[in-house]
FIKOLZA-1660 file (N, C-alpha, C; in steps of 0.1 Angstrom, whole numbers, plus 5000, padded with zeros to 4 digits):
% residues 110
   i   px   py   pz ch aa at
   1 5008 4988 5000  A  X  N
   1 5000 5000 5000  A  X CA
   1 5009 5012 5000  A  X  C
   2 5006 5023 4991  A  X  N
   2 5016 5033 4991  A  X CA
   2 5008 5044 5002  A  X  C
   3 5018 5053 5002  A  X  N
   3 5016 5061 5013  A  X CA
   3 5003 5070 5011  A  X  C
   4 5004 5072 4992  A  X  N
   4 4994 5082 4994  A  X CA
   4 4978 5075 4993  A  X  C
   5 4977 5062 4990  A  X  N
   5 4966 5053 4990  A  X CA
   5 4966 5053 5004  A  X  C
   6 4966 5058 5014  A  X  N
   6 4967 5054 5028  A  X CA
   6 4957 5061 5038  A  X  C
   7 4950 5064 5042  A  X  N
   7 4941 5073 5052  A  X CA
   7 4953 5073 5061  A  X  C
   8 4948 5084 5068  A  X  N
   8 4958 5092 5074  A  X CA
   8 4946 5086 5093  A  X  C
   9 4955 5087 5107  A  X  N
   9 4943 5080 5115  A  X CA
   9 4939 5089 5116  A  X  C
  10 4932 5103 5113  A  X  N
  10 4919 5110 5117  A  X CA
  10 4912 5107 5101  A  X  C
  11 4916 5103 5093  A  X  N
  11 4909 5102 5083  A  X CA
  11 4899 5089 5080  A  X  C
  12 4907 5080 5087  A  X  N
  12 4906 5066 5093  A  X CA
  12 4892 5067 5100  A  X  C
  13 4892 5075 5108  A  X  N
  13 4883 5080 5117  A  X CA
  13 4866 5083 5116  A  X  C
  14 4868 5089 5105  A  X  N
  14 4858 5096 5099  A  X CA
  14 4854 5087 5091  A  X  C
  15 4862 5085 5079  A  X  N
  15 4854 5073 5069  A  X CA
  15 4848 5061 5078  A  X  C
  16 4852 5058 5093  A  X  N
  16 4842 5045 5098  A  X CA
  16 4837 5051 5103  A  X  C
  17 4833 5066 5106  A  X  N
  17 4819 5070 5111  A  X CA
  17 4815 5070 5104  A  X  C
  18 4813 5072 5090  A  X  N
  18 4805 5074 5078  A  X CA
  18 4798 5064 5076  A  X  C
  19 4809 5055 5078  A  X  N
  19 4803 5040 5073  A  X CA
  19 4794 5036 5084  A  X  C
  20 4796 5037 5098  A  X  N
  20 4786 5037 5112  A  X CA
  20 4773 5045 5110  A  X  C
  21 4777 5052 5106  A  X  N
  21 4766 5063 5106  A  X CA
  21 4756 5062 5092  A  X  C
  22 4760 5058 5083  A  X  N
  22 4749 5057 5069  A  X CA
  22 4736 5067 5068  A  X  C
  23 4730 5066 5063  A  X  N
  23 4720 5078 5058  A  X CA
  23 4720 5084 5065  A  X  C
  24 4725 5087 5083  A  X  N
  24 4722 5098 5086  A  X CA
  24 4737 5106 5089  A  X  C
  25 4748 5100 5078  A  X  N
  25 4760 5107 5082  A  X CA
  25 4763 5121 5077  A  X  C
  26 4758 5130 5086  A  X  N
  26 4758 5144 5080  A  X CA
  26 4769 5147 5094  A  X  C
  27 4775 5161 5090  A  X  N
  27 4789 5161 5100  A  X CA
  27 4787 5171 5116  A  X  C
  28 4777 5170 5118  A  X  N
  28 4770 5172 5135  A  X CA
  28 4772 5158 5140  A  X  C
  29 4767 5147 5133  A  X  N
  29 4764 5136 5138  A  X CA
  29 4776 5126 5137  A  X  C
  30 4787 5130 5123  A  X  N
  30 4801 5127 5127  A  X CA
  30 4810 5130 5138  A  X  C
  31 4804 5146 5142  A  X  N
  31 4817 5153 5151  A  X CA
  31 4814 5141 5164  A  X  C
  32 4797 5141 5167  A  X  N
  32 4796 5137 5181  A  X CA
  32 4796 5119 5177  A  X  C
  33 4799 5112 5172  A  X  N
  33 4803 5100 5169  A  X CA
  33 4819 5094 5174  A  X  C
  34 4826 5104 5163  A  X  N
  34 4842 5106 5169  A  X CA
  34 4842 5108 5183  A  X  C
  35 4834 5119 5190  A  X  N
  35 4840 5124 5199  A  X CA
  35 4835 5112 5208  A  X  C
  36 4825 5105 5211  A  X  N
  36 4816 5097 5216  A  X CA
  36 4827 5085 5218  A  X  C
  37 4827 5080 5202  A  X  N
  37 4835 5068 5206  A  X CA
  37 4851 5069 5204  A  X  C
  38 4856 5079 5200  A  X  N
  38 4875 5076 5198  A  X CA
  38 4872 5086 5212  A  X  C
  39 4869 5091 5220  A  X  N
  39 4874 5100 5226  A  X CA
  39 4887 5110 5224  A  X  C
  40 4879 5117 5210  A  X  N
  40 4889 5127 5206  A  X CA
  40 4879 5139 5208  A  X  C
  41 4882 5153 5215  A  X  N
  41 4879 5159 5209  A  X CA
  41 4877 5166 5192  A  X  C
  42 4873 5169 5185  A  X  N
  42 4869 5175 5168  A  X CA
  42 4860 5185 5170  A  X  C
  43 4869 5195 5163  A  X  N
  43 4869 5209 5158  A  X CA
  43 4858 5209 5143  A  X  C
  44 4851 5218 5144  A  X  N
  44 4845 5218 5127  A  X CA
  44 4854 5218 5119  A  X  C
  45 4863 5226 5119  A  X  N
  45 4871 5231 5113  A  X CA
  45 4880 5217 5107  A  X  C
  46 4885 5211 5115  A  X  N
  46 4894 5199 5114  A  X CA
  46 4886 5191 5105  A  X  C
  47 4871 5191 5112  A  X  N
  47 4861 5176 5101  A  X CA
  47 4861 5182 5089  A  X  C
  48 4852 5192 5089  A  X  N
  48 4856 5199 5071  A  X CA
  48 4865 5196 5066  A  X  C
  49 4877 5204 5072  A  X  N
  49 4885 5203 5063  A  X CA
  49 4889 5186 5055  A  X  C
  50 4890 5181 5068  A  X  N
  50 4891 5160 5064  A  X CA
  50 4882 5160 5055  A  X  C
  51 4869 5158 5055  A  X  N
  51 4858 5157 5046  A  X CA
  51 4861 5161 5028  A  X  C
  52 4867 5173 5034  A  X  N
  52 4870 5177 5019  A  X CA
  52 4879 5172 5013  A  X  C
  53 4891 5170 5020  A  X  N
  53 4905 5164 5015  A  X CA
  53 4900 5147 5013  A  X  C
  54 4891 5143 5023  A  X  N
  54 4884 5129 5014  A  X CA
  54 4879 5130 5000  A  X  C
  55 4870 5139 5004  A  X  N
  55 4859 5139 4987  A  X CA
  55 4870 5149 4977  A  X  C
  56 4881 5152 4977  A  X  N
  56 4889 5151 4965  A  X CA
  56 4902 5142 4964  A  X  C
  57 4904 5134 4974  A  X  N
  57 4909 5119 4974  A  X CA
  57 4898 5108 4964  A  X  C
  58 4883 5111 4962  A  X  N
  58 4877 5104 4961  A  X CA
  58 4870 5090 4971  A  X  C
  59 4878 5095 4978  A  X  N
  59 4870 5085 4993  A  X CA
  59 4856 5089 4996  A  X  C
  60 4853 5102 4998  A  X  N
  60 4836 5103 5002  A  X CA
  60 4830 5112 4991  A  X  C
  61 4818 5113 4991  A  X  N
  61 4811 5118 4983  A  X CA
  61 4798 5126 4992  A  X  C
  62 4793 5134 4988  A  X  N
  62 4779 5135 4993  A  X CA
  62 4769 5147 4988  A  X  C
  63 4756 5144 4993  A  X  N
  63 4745 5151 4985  A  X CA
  63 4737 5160 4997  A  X  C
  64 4733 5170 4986  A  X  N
  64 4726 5180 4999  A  X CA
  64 4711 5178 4996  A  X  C
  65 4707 5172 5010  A  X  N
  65 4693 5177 5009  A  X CA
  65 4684 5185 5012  A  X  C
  66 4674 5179 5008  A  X  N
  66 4660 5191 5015  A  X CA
  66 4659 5199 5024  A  X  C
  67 4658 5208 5019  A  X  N
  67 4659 5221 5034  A  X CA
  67 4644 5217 5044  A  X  C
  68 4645 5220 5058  A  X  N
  68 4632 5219 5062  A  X CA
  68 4631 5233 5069  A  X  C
  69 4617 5237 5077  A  X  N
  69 4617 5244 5081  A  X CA
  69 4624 5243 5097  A  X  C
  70 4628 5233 5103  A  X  N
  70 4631 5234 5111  A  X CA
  70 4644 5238 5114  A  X  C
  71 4652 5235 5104  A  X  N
  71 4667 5244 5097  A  X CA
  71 4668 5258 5093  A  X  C
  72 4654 5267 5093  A  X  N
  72 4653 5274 5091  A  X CA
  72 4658 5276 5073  A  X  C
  73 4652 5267 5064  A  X  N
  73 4663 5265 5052  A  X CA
  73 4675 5263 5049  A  X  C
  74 4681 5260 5062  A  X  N
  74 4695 5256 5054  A  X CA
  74 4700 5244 5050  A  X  C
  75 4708 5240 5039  A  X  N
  75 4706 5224 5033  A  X CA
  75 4716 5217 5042  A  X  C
  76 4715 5205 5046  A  X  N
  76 4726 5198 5053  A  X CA
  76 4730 5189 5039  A  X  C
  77 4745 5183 5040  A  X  N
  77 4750 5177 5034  A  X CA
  77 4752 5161 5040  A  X  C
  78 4747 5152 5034  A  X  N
  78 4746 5133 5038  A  X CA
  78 4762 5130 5033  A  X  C
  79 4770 5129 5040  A  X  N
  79 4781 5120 5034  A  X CA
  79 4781 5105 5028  A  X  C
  80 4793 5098 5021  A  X  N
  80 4791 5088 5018  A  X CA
  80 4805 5079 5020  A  X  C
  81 4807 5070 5018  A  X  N
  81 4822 5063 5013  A  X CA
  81 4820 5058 5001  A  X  C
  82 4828 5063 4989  A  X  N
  82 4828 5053 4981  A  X CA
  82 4831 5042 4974  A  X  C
  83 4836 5036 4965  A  X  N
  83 4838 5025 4967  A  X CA
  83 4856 5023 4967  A  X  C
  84 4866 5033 4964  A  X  N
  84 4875 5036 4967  A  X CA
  84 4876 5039 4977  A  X  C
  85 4867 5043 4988  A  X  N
  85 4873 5049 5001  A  X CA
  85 4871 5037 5008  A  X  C
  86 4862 5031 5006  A  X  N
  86 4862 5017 5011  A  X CA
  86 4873 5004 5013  A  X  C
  87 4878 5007 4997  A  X  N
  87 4889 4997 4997  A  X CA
  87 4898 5004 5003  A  X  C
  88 4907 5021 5005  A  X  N
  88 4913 5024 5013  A  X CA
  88 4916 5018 5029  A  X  C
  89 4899 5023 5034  A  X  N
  89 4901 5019 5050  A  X CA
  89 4898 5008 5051  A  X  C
  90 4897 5002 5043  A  X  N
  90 4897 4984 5046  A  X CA
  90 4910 4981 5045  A  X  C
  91 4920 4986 5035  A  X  N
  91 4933 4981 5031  A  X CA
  91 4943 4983 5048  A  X  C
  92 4943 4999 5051  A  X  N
  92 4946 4999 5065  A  X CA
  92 4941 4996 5079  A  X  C
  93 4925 4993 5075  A  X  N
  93 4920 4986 5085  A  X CA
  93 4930 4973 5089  A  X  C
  94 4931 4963 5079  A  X  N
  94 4935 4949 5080  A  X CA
  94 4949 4951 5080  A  X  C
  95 4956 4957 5078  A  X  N
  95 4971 4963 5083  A  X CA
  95 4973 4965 5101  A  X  C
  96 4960 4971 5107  A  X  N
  96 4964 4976 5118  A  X CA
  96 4957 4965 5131  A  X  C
  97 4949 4955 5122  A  X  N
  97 4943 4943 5131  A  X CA
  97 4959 4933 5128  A  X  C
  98 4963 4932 5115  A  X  N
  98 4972 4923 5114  A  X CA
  98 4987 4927 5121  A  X  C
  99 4986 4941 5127  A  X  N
  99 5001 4945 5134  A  X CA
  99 4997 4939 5151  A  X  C
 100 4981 4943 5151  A  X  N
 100 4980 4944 5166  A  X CA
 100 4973 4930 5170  A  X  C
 101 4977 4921 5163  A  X  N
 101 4973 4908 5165  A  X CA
 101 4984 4900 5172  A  X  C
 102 4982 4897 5184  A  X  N
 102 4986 4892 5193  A  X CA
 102 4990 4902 5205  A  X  C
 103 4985 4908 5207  A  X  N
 103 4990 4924 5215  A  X CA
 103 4975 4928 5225  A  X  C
 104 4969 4916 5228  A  X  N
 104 4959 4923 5231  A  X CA
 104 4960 4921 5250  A  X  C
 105 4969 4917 5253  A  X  N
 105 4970 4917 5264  A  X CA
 105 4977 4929 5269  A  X  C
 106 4988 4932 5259  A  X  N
 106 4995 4947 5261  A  X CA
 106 4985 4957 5258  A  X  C
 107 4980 4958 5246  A  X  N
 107 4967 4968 5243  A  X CA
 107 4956 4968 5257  A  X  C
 108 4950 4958 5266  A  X  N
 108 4943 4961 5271  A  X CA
 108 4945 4965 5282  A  X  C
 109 4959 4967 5287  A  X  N
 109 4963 4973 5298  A  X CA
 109 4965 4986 5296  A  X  C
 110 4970 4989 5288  A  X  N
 110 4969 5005 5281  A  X CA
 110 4958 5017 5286  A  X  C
% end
């Protein structure tokens, strides 16, 4: 796997919220996902920007929908993975299960 085929681990991050999250992965519900389960703090600023550097990597994609009134009209954006971003974080998913395979007694003292 070359470097630049690689997610980066905040990017890592995000594309398995996306994929967690499915139709309703818009990026409120990303920030508090990350923050929920990696216990990372995330900045808007940080997810945007990721978001964007994915969707011109070609890893995510996404569509704006319908404004409601409850939004006061403003459109939210549904993220996606696609099928390139998929094989990305699967390619370093199974890199980082196959490094930390046999480590889980050291990992779970951590």
């Amino acid at each position: 796997m070359d470097v630049a085929d690689a997610p980066g681990e905040f990017e890592q991050l995000v594309l398995l919220a996306i994929l967690q999250l499915g139709a309703v992965a818009y990026a409120s519900a990303l920030r508090e996902r990350i923050q929920d389960d990696a216990h990372r703090r995330v900045t808007r600023g940080a997810l945007y920007a990721t978001l964007d550097r994915l969707t011109t990597k070609g890893w995510v994609e996404w569509a704006v929908e319908d404004t409601t009134p409850e939004r006061g009209g403003i459109p939210r954006r549904c993220f996606s993975v696609t099928a390139e971003g998929l094989e990305a974080v699967s390619r370093s998913y199974t890199a980082v299960r196959a490094l930390a395979d046999g480590l889980e007694d050291v990992l779970g003292k951590a």
